[in-house]
C-alpha positions as CSV (number, residue, x, y, z in Angstrom):
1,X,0.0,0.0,0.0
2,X,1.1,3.9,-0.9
3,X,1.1,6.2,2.1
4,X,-2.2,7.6,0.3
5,X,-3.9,4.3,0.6
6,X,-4.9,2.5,3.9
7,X,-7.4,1.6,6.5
8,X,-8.9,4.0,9.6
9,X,-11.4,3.3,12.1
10,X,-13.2,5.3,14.3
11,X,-15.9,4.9,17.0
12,X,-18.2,6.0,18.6
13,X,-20.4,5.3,22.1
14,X,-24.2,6.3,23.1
15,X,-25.4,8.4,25.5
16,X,-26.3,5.2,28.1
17,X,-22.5,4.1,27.9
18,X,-21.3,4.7,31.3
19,X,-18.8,7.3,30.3
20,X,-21.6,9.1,28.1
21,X,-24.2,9.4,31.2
22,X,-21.3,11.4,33.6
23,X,-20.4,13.6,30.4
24,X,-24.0,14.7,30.2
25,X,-24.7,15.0,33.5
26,X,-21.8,17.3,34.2
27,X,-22.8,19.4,31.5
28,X,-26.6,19.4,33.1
29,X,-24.7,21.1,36.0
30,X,-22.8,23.8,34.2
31,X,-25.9,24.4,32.1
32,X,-27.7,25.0,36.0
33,X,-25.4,27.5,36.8
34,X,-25.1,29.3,33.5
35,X,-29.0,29.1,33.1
36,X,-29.1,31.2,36.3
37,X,-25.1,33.6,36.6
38,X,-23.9,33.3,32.9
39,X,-20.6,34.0,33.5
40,X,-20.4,31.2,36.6
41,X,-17.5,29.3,36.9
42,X,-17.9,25.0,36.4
43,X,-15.3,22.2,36.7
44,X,-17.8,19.3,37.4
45,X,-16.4,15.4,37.1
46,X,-19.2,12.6,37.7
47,X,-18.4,9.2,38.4
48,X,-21.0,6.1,38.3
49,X,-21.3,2.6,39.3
50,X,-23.8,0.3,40.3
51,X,-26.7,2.2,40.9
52,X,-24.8,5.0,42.2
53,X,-23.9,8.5,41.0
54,X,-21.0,10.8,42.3
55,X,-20.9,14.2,41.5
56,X,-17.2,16.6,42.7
57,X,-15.4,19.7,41.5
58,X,-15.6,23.0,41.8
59,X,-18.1,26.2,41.5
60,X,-18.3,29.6,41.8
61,X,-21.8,31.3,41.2
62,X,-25.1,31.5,42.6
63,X,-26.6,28.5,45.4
64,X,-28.0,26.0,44.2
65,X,-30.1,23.6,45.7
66,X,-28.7,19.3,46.1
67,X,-31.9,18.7,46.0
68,X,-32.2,20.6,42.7
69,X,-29.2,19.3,41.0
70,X,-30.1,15.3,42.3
71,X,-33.4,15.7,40.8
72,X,-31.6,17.2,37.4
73,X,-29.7,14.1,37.6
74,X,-32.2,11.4,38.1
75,X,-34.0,13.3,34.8
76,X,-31.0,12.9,32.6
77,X,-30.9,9.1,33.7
78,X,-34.9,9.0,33.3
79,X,-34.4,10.7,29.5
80,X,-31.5,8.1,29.0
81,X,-33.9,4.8,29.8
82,X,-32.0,3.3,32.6
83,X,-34.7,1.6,34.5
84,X,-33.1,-1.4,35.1
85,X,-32.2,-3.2,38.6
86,X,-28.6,-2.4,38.6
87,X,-29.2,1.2,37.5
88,X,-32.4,3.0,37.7
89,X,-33.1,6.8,37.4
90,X,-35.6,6.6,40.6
91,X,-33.5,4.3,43.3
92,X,-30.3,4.8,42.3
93,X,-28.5,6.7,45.1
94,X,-26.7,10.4,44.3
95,X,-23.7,12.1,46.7
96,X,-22.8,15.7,45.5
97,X,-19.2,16.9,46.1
98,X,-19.3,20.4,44.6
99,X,-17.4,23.2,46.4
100,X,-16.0,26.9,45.9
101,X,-13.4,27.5,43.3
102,X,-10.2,27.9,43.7
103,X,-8.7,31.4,45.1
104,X,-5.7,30.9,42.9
105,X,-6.8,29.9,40.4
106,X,-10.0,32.6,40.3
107,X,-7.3,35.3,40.8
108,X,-5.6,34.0,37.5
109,X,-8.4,33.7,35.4
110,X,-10.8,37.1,36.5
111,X,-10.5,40.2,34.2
112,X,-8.5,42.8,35.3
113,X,-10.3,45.7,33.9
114,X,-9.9,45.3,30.7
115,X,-11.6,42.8,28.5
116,X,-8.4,41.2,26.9
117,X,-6.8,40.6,30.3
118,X,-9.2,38.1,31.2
119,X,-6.7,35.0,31.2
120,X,-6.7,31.3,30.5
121,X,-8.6,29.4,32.5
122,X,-5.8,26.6,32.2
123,X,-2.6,25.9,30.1
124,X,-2.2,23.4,27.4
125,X,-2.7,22.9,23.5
126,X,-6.1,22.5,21.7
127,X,-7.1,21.5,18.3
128,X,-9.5,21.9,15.7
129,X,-10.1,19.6,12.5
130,X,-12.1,20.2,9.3
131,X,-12.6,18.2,6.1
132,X,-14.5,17.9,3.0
133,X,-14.9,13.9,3.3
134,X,-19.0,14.8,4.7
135,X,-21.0,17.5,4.1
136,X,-20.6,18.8,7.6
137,X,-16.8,18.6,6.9
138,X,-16.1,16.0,9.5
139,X,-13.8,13.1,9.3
140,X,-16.4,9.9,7.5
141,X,-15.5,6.8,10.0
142,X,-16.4,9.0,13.3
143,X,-19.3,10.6,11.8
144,X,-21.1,7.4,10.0
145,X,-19.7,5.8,13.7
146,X,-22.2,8.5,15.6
147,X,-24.7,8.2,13.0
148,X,-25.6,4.5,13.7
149,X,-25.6,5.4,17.4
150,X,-28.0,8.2,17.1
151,X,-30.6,6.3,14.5
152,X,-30.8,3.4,17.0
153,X,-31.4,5.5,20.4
154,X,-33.7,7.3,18.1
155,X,-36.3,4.5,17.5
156,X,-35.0,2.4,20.6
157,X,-36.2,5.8,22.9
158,X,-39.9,6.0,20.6
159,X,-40.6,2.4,20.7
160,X,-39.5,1.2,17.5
161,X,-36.4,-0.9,19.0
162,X,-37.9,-1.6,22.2
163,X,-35.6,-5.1,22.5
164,X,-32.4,-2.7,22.7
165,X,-31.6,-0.6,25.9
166,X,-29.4,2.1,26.0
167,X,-25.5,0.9,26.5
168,X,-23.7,0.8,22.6
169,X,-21.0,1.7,20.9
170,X,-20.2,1.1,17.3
171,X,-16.8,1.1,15.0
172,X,-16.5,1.9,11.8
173,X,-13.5,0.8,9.6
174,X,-13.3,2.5,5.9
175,X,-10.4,2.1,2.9
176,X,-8.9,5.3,2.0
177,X,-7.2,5.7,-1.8
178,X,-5.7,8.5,-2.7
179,X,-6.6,10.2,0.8
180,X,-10.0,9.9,0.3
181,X,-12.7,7.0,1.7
182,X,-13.9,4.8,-0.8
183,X,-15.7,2.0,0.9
184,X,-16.3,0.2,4.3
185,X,-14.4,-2.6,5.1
186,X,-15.4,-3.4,8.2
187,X,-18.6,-2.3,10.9
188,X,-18.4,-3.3,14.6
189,X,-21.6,-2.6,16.7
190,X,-22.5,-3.6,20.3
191,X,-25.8,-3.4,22.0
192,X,-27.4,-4.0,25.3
193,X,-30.2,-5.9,25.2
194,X,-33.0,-7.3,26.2
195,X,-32.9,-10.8,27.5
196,X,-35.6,-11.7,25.1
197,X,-33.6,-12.0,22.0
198,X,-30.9,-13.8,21.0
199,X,-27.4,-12.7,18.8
200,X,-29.3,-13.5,15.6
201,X,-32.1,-11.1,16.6
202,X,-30.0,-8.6,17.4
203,X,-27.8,-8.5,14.1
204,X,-31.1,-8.2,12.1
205,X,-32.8,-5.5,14.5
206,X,-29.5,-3.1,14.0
207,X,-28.6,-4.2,10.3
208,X,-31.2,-1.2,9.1
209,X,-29.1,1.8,11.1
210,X,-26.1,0.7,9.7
211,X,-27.8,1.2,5.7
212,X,-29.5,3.7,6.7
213,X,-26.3,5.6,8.1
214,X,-23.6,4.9,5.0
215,X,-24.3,5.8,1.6
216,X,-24.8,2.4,-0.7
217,X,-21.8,3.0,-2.4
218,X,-19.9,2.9,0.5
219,X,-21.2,0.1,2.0
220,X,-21.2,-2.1,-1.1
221,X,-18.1,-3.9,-0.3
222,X,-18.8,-4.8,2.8
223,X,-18.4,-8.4,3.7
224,X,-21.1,-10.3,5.9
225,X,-18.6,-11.5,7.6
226,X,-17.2,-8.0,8.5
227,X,-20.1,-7.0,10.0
228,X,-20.0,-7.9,14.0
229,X,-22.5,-7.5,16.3
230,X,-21.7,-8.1,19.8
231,X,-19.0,-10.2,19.2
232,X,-19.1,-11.5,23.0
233,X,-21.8,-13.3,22.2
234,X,-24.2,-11.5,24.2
235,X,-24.5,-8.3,26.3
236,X,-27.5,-8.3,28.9
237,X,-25.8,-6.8,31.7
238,X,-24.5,-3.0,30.3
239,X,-24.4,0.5,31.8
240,X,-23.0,1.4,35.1
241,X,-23.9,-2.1,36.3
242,X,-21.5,-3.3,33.6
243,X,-18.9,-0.9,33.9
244,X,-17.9,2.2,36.1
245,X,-18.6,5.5,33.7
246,X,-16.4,8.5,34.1
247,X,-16.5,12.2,32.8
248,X,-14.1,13.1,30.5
249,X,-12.9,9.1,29.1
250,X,-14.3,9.6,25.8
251,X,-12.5,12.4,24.2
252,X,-11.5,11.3,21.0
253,X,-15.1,10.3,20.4
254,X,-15.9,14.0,21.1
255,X,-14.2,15.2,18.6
256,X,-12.5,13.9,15.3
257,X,-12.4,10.3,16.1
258,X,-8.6,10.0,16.3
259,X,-8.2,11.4,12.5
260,X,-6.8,14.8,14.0
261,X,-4.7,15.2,16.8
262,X,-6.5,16.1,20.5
263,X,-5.2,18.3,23.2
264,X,-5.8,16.2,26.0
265,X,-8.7,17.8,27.9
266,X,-12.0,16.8,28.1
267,X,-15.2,19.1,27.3
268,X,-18.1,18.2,29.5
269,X,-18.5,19.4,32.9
270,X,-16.5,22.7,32.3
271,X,-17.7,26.3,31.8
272,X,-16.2,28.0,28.5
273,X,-13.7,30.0,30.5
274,X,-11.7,27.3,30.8
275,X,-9.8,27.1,27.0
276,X,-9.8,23.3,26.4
277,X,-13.5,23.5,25.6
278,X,-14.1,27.0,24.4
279,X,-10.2,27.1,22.5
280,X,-11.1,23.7,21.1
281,X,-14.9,25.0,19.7
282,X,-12.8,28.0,18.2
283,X,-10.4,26.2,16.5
284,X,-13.1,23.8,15.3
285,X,-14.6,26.9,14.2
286,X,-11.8,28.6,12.6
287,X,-10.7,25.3,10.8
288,X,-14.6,24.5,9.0
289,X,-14.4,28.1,7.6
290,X,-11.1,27.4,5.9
291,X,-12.2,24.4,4.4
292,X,-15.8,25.9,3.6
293,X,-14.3,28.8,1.8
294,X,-12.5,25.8,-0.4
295,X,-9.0,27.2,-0.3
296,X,-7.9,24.0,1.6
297,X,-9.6,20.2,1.2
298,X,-8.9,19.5,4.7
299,X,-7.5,22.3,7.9
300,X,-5.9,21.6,11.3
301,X,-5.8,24.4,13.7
302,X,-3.7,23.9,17.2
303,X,-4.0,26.6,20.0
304,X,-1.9,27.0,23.0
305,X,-2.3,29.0,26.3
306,X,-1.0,29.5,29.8
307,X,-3.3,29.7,32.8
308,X,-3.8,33.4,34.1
309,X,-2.5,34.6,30.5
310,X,-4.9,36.1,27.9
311,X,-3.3,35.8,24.2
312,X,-2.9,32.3,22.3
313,X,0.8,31.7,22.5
314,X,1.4,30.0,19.4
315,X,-1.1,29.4,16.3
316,X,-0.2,26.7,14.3
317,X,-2.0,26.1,10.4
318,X,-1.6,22.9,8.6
319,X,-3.5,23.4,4.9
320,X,-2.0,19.4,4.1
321,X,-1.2,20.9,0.7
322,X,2.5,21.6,1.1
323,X,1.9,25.1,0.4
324,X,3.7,26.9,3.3
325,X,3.2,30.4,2.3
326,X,-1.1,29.6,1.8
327,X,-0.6,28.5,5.4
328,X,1.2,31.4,6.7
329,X,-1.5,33.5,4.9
330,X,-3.7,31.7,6.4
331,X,-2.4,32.1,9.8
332,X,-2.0,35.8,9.2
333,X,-5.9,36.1,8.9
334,X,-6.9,34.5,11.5
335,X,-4.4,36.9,13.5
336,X,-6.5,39.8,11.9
337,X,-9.5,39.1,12.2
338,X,-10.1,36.4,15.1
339,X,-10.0,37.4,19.0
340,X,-8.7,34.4,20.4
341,X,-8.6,35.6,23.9
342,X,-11.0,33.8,26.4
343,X,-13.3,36.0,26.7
344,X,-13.3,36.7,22.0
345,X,-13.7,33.3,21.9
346,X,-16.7,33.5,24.3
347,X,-18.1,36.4,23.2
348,X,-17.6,35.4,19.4
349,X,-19.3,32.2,19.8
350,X,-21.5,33.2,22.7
351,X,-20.9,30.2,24.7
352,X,-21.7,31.8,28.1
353,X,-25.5,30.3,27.7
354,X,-26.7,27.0,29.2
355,X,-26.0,24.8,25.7
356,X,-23.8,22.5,26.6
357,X,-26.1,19.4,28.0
358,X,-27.1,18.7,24.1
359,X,-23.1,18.1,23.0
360,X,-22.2,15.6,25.9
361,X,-23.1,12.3,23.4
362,X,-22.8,11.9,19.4
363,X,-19.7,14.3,19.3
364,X,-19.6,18.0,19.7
365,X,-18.4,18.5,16.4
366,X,-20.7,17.9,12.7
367,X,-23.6,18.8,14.4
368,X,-26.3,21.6,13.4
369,X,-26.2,24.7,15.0
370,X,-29.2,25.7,17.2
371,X,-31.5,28.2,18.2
372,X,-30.6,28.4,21.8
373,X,-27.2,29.2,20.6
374,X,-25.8,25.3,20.8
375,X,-23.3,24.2,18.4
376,X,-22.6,27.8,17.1
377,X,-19.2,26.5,16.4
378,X,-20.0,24.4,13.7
379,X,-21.4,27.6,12.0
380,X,-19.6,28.8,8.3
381,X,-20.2,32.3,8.4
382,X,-16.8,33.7,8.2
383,X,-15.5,31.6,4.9
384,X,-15.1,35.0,3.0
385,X,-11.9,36.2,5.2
386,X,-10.8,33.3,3.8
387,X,-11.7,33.5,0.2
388,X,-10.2,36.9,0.1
C-alpha cells in the first residue's frame, strides 16, 4: 500500500455508555449554573457505578439547591432509559461533592479591567479539525460511527427498537485511496439488550441503522462477515452495572475520532472560561471556515495558552497541501480578524448560555447549529476572510 492508501477506524459510544451518562450530566450542572449567573464558573467530574452516582469539583456562582441538582440528575438518567435493577433513574443513590473555586486559580483567570486581560482558565494545547470527506466537513469513519448510534437510540427511545436498551458503541472501519474514503471494510456494533432475544435477533434488528447511516456505495463492499455485532456473544448486563462511567474518558469520540490530533482535555462538565473546551470550539470553528471557503480540502488548527494569560501563545496552520506560504496567509488572517482571547472566543461564539447538555453524546463536532445558541461552532459564516 502507498502512504495515500490505507485503513482508519473510528468509533463511537451512546449516550447510556457509562462514560456518556457522567459527560452529560456534568454538562446538566454547568448548564444550571449558566442558566441562572452566565458568567459562573464550572469544573464538574461525575463518576457512576452500580446504581450509584457521584458528582465533585468545583463552583463559583449563585446557590444551588442538592436537592435541585439530584433531581436534574435522576431526569438525565430517566431521559436516557435506565430503568433497570442495577441502574435505575428513581433508586439509584446520588452524593454531591461540589465546592468553591479555587482562590488561585480565580485570581488568574478574572478580568483585570480590561476585556483582553481576562486570562486562561488553564494551560495546554487545543485542536481543531475540518474536512470535505462529509457535508458537515467532518472526518467519515467518526461521523457514520455517531450516525448508527443516534438512529438506533432514536427509534430504541420511541418504541420502535424496544428489544435494545441504551448501552452501545459502534466502529467503523473504511479504505482510504488517494486520501480519500472509498468503501467500508469493516462495521463493529455492540448493543445491550433485552434478554428476550438472541445474537441473531439482534444483528437483524440493527442491520437497518447501519444502511440507513452509509451511503450504498460505501457500503457495497462490505463483507457479511465483516459486519459484528456483539462479538461477546451476548450483552444483557451493560451500563454502570457493567462498567464504572467516568466524565471526560471519551475524548476522541468527542471530537474527530482520532483522524486529527487532540489536546488532551475533556469538554463536559467545564464552563467556557476554561480554554480546552471554548479554545477547542474555536479552533473547530476557525478550521470548518477554511475548508468551507474551499481554499484548503482538509485544515488543522492547534492553539496554546497558559493559565492566568490572555493571548494564544502560538497558532499553528496545517493546509495538508505543502503550500507553506497559503498556510502562513492563512495564519496571518486568522491573527486579523479572530480574538482568540478567552473572553473573544466567548463572546464570538457566545458560549456563556446554558447549551452544553445537548453536546455531551454523538460528538460535539458535525452537528447543526441551534436556536438556543448550541453548536454555534460548527457555524460557516466567516468563509469570506478566507476566500479573500
Amino acid at each position: 500500500m502507498s502512504k495515500k492508501s490505507y485503513l482508519f477506524t473510528s468509533e463511537s459510544v451512546s449516550e447510556g455508555h457509562p462514560d456518556k451518562i457522567c459527560d452529560r450530566i456534568s454538562d446538566m450542572v454547568v448548564d444550571t449554573y449558566l442558566a441562572k449567573e452566565p458568567f459562573s464558573r464550572v469544573a464538574c467530574e461525575t463518576l457512576t457505578t452500580t446504581n450509584k452516582v457521584i458528582l465533585v469539583g468545583e463552583t463559583r456562582g449563585p446557590a444551588i439547591r442538592r436537592d435541585d441538582l439530584i433531581n436534574k440528575v435522576r431526569n438525565c438518567i430517566k431521559d436516557i432509559g435506565y430503568e433497570q435493577k442495577g441502574f435505575h433513574w428513581k433508586n439509584c443513590s446520588i452524593d454531591v461533592h461540589l465546592h468553591s473555586q479555587s482562590t488561585d486559580i480565580a485570581m488568574g483567570v478574572d478580568s483585570k479591567g480590561n476585556k483582553k486581560d481576562e486570562g486562561a482558565g488553564d494551560q495546554g494545547m487545543m485542536f481543531g479539525y475540518a474536512c470535505d470527506e462529509t457535508e458537515v466537513l467532518m472526518p467519515a469513519p467518526i461521523y457514520y460511527s455517531h450516525k448508527i448510534l443516534k438512529l438506533m437510540a432514536a427509534d430504541r427511545k420511541n418504541g420502535k427498537a424496544d428489544k435494545l436498551e441504551p448501552d452501545s458503541k459502534s466502529q467503523v472501519t473504511m479504505m482510504y485511496e488517494n486520501g480519500i474514503p472509498t468503501k467500508v471494510t469493516s462495521v463493529v456494533i455492540s448493543t445491550q439488550h433485552s434478554p428476550e432475544v438472541n445474537q441473531s435477533q439482534v444483528k437483524e434488528i440493527v442491520r437497518p441503522y447501519l444502511e440507513k447511516s452509509i451511503p450504498k456505495e460505501l457500503l457495497s463492499g462490505l463483507k457479511e462477515e465483516e459486519f459484528y455485532v456483539n462479538p461477546t456473544g451476548q450483552f444483557i448486563i451493560g451500563g454502570p452495572d457493567g462498567d464504572s462511567g467516568l466524565t471526560g474518558r471519551k475524548i476522541v469520540v468527542d471530537t474527530y475520532g482520532g483522524a486529527a490530533p487532540h489536546g488532551g482535555g475533556a469538554f463536559s462538565g467545564k464552563d467556557p472560561s476554561k480554554v480546552d473546551r471554548s479554545a477547542a470550539y474555536a479552533a473547530r470553528y476557525i478550521a470548518k471556515n477554511v475548508v468551507a471557503s474551499k481554499i484548503a480540502n482538509k485544515c488543522l488548527i492547534q492553539l496554546a495558552y497558559a493559565i492566568g494569560v490572555s493571548k494564544p501563545l502560538s497558532i499553528y496552520v496545517d493546509l495538508f497541501d505543502g503550500d507553506d506560504e497559503k498556510s502562513k496567509h492563512v495564519k496571518n488572517l486568522i491573527k486579523d480578524n479572530f480574538d482568540l482571547s478567552p473572553r473573544g472566543i466567548r463572546e464570538m461564539l457566545s458560549l456563556n448560555k446554558p447549551i452544553y447538555e445537548c453536546t455531551a453524546t454523538y460528538g460535539h463536532f458535525g452537528r447543526k447549529p441551534r436556536l438556543n445558541g448550541s453548536f454555534s461552532w460548527e457555524k460557516i459564516d466567516k468563509t469570506t476572510i478566507f476566500k479573500k
